[in-house]
Residue frames as qw, qx, qy, qz and C-alpha x, y, z in Angstrom:
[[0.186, -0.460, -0.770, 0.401, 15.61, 2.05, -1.71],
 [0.143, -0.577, -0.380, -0.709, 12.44, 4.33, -2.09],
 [0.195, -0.127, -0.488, 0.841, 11.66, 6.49, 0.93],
 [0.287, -0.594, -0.616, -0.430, 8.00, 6.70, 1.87],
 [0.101, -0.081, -0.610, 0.782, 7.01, 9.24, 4.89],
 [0.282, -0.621, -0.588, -0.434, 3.73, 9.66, 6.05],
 [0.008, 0.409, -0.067, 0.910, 2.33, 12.53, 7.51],
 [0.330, -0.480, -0.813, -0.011, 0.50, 11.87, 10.69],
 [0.106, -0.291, 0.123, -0.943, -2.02, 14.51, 12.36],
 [0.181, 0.302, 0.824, -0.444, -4.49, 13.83, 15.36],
 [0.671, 0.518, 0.303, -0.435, -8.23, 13.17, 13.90],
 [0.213, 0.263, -0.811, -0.477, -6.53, 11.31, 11.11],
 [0.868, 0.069, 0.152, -0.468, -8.42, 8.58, 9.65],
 [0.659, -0.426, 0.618, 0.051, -7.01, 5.45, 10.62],
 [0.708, 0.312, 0.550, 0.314, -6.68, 3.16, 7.13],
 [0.456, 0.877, -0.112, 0.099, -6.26, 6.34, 4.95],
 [0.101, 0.721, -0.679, 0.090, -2.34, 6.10, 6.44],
 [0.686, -0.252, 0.670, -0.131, -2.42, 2.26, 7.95],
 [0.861, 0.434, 0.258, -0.058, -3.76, 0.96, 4.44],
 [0.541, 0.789, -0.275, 0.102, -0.80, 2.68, 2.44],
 [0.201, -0.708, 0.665, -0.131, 1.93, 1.97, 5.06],
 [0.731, -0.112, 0.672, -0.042, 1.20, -1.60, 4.59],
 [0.687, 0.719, 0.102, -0.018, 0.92, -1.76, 1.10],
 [0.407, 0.795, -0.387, 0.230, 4.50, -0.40, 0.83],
 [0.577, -0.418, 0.635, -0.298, 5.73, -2.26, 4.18],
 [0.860, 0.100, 0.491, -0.095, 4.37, -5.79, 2.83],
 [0.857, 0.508, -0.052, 0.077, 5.98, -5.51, -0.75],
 [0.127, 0.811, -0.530, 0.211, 9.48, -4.20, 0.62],
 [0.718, -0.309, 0.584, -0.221, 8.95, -7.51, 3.46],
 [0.960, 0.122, 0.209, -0.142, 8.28, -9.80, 0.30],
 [0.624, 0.744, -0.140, 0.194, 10.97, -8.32, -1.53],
 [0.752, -0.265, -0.328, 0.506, 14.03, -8.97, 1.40],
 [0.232, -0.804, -0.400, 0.373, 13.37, -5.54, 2.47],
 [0.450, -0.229, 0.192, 0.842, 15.16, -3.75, -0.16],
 [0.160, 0.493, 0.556, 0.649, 12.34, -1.74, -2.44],
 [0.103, -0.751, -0.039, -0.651, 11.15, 0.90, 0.14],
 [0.372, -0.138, -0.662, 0.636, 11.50, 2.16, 3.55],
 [0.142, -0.574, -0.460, -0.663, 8.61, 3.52, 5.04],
 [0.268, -0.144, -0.559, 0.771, 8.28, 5.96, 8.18],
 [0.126, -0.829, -0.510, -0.193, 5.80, 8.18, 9.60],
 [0.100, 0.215, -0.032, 0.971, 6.18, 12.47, 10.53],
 [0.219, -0.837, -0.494, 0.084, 4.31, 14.05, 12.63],
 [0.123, 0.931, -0.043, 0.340, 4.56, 18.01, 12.89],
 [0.262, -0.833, 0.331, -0.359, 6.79, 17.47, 16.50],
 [0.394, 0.272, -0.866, 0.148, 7.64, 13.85, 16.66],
 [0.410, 0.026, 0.710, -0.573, 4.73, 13.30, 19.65],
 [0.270, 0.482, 0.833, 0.021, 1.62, 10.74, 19.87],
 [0.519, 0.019, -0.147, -0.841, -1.43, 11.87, 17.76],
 [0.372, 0.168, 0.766, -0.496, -4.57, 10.44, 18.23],
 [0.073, -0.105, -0.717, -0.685, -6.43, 9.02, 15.01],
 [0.355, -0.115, -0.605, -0.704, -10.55, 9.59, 14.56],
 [0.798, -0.363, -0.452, -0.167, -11.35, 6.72, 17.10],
 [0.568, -0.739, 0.223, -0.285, -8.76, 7.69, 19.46],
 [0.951, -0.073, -0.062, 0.293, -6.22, 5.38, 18.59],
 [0.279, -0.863, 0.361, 0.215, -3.15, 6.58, 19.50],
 [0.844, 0.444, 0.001, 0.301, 0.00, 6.49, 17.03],
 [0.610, -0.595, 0.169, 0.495, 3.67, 7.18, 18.01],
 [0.637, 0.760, 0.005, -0.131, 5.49, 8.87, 15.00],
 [0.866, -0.158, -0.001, 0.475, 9.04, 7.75, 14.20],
 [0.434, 0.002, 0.080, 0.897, 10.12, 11.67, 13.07],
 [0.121, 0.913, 0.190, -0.340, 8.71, 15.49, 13.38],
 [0.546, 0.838, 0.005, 0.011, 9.42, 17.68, 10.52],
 [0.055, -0.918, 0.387, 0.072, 12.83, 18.73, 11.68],
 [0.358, -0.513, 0.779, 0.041, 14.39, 15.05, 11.63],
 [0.830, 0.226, 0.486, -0.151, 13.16, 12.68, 8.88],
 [0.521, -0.028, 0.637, 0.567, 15.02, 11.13, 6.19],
 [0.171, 0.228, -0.405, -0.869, 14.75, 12.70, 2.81],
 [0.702, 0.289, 0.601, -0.250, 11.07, 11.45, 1.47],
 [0.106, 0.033, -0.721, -0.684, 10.72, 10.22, -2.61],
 [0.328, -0.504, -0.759, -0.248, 6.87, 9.13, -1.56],
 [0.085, -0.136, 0.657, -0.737, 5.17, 11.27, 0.31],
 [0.304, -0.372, -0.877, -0.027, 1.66, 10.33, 1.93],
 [0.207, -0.123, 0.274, -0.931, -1.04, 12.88, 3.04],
 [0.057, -0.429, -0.901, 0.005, -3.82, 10.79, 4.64],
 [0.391, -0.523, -0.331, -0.681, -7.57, 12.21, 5.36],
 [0.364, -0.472, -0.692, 0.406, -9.65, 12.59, 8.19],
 [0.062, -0.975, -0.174, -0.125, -11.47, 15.87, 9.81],
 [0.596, -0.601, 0.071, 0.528, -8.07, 16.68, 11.48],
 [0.525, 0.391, 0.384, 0.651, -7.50, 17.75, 7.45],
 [0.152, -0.856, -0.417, -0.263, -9.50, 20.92, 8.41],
 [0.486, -0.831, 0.062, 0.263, -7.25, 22.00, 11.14],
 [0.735, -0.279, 0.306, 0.536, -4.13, 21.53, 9.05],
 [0.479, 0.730, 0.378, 0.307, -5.47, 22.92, 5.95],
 [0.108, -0.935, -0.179, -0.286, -5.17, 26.20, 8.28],
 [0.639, -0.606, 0.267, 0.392, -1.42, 25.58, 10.25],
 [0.308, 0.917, -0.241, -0.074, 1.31, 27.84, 8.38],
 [0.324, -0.567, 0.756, -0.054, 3.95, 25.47, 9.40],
 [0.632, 0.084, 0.770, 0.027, 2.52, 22.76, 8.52],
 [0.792, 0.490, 0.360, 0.058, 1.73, 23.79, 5.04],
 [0.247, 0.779, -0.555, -0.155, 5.36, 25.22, 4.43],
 [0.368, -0.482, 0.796, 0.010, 6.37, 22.19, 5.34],
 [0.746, 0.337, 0.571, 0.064, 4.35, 19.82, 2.79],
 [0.405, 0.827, -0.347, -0.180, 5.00, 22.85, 0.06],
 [0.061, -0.795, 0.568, 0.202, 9.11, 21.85, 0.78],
 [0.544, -0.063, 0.820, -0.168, 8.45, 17.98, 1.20],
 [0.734, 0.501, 0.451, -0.084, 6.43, 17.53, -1.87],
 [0.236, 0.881, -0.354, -0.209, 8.97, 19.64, -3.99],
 [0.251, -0.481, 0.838, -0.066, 11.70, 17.64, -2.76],
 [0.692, 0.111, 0.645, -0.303, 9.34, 14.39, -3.25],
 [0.035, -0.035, -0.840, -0.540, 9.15, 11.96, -6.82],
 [0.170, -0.495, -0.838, -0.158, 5.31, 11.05, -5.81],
 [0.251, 0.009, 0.435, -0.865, 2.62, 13.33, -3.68],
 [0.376, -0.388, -0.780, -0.316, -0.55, 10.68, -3.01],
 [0.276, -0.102, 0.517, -0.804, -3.22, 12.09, -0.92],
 [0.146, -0.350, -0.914, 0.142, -6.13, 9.37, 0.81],
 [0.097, -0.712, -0.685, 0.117, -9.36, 10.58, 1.03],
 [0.083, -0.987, -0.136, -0.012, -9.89, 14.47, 2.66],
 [0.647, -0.303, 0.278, 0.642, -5.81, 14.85, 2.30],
 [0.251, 0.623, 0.540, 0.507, -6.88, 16.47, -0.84],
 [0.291, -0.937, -0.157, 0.108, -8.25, 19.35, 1.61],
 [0.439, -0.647, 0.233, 0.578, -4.19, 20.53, 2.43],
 [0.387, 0.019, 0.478, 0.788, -2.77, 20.25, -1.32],
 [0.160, 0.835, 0.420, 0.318, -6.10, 22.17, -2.53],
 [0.001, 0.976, 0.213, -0.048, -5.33, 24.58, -0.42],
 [0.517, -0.359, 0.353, 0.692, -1.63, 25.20, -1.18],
 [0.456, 0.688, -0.074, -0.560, -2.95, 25.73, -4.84],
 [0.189, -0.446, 0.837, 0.254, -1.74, 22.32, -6.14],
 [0.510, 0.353, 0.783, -0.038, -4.66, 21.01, -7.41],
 [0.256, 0.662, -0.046, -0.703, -5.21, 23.84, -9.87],
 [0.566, 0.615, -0.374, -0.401, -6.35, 22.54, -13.27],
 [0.148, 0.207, -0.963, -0.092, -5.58, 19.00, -12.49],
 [0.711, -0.144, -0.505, -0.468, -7.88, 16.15, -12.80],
 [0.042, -0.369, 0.803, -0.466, -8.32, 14.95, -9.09],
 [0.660, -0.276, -0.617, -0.328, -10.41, 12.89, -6.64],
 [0.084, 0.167, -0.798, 0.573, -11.44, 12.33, -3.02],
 [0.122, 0.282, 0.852, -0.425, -13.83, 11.61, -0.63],
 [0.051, -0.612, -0.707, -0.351, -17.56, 11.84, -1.44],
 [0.066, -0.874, -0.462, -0.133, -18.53, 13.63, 0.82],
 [0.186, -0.607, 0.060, 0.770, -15.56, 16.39, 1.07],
 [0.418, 0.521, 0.464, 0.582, -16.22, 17.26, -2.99],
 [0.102, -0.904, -0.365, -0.199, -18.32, 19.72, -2.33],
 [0.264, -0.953, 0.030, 0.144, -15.77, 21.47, 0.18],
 [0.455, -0.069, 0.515, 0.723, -12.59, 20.71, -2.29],
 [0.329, 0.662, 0.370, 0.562, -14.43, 22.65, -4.97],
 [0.202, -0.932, -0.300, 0.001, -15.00, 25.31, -2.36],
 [0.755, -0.346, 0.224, 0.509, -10.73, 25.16, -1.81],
 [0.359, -0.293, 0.626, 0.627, -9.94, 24.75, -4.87],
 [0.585, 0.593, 0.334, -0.441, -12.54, 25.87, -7.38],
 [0.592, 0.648, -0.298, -0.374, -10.28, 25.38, -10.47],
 [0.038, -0.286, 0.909, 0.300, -9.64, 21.63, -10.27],
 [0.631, 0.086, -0.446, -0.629, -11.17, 19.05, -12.18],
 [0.591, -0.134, 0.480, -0.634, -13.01, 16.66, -10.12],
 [0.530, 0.238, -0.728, -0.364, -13.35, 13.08, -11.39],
 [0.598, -0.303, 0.448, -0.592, -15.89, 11.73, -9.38],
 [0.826, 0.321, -0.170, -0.430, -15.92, 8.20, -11.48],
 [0.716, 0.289, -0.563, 0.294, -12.53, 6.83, -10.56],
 [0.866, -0.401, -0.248, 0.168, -11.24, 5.41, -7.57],
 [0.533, -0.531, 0.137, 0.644, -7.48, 7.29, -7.88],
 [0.528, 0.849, -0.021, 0.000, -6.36, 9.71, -10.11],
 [0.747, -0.251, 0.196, 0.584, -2.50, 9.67, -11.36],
 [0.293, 0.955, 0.036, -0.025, -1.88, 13.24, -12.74],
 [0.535, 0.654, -0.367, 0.389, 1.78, 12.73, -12.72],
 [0.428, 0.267, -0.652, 0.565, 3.50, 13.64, -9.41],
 [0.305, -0.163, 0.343, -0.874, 0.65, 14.13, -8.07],
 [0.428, -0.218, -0.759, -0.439, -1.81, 11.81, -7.42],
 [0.420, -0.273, 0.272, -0.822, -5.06, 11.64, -5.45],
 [0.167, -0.296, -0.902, -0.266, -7.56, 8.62, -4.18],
 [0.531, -0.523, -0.422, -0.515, -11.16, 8.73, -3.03],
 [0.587, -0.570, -0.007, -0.575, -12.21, 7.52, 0.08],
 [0.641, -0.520, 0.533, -0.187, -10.34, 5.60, 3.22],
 [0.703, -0.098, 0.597, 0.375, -9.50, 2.08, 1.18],
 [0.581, 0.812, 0.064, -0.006, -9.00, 3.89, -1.75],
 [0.061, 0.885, -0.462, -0.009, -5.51, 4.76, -0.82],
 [0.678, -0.119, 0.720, 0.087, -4.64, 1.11, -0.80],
 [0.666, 0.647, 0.360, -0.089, -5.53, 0.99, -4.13],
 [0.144, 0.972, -0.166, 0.085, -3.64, 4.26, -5.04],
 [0.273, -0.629, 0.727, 0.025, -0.17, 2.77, -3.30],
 [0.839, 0.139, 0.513, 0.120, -0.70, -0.85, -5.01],
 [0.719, 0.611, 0.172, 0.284, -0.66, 1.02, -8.19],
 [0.224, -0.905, 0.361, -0.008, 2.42, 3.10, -7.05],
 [0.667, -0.379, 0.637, 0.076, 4.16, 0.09, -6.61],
 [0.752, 0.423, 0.492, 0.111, 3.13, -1.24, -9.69],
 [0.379, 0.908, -0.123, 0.127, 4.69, 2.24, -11.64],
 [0.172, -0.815, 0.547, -0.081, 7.94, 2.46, -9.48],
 [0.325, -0.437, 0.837, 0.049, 8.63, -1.47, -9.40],
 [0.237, 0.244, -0.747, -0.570, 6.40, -3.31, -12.03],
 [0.813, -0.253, -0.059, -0.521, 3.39, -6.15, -12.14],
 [0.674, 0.020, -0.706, 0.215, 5.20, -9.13, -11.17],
 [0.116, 0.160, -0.635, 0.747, 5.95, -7.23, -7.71],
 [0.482, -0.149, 0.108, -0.857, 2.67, -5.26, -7.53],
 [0.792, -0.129, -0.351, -0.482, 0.75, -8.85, -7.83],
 [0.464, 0.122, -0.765, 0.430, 3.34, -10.76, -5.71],
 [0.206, -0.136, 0.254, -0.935, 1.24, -7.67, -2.75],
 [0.624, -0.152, -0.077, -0.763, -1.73, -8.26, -3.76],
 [0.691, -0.007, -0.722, -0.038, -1.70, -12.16, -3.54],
 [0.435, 0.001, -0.703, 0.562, -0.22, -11.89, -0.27],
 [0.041, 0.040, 0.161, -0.985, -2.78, -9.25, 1.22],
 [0.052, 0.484, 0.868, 0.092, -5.59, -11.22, -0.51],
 [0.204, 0.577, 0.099, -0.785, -7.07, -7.71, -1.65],
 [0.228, 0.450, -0.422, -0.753, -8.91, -7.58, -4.49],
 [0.732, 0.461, -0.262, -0.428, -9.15, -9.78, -7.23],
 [0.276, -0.788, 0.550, 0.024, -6.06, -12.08, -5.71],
 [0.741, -0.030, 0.660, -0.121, -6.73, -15.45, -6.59],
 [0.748, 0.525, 0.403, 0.055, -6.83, -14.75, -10.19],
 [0.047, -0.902, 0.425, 0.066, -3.18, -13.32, -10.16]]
């Protein structure tokens, strides 16, 4: 069993963490629930409030969540405030260490730039945060052409349904295509019909 936590922070952006939690949620469902388990973290374990104001309950704050092997840093402006919370980025430092994967969705990108994890790696994210990732991180490489980038344990996607994308093909590395397409069928994403 593969331990996914996502990171939730108020002004998140609602599908950069909804899109991946399904994705990994729906193939573990198809699969009799045994290929991942997949929770959400919030800095204190209280509600945050995504973008539009939806409200999300988290199931753990930093101090109490299962070990993660996936972790998940969605986007959203709320990236901006975290970028800048000492706590919060010792805690992703320890978490991503600890972690097999680190996928950030959109402006998520924003927090690892500014740790100094992007350095010299070939990333991606929103359009329109480029401009203030280079400003972060001025010595990664930007790859403004691709949808996700897999750089190893790191990996990055573009914009909001990008990170659907970015966790499909997760799946697809960690459990293979038979599964990954078994997802997609069911999800009708994509291409699905011709799976």
């Amino acid at each position: 069993m593969i331990n996914v936590g996502i990171f939730l922070f108020n002004d998140i952006e609602l599908l950069d963490f909804a899109g991946p939690y399904e994705v990994f949620s729906i193939t573990s469902e198809l699969n009799d629930y045994q290929l991942f388990k997949v929770f959400t973290i919030s800095k204190d374990g209280t509600e945050i409030k995504s973008v539009n104001q939806l409200k999300v309950m988290p199931d753990f704050s930093f101090d109490n969540h299962p070990p993660i092997d996936i972790f998940v840093i969605p986007g959203g402006v709320g990236t901006k405030a975290e970028m800048n919370k000492e706590e919060v980025l010792e805690w992703i430092k320890k978490t991503h260490e600890g972690a097999k994967v680190t996928m950030t969705v959109c402006s998520g990108a924003r927090i690892l730039g500014a740790l100094g994890f992007l350095d010299y790696l070939e990333t991606i994210t929103h359009h329109e945060v480029i401009e203030h990732l280079k400003q972060i991180a001025p010595n990664t490489i930007i790859n403004q052409d691709k949808r996700f980038i897999d750089a190893g344990k790191i990996m990055t996607s573009g914009g909001i349904s990008a990170g659907i994308d970015l966790a499909l093909h997760i799946v697809k590395k960690f459990y293979g295509e038979p599964i990954v397409n078994k997802s997609i069928r069911y999800l009708e994403y994509g291409d699905w019909r011709s799976l």
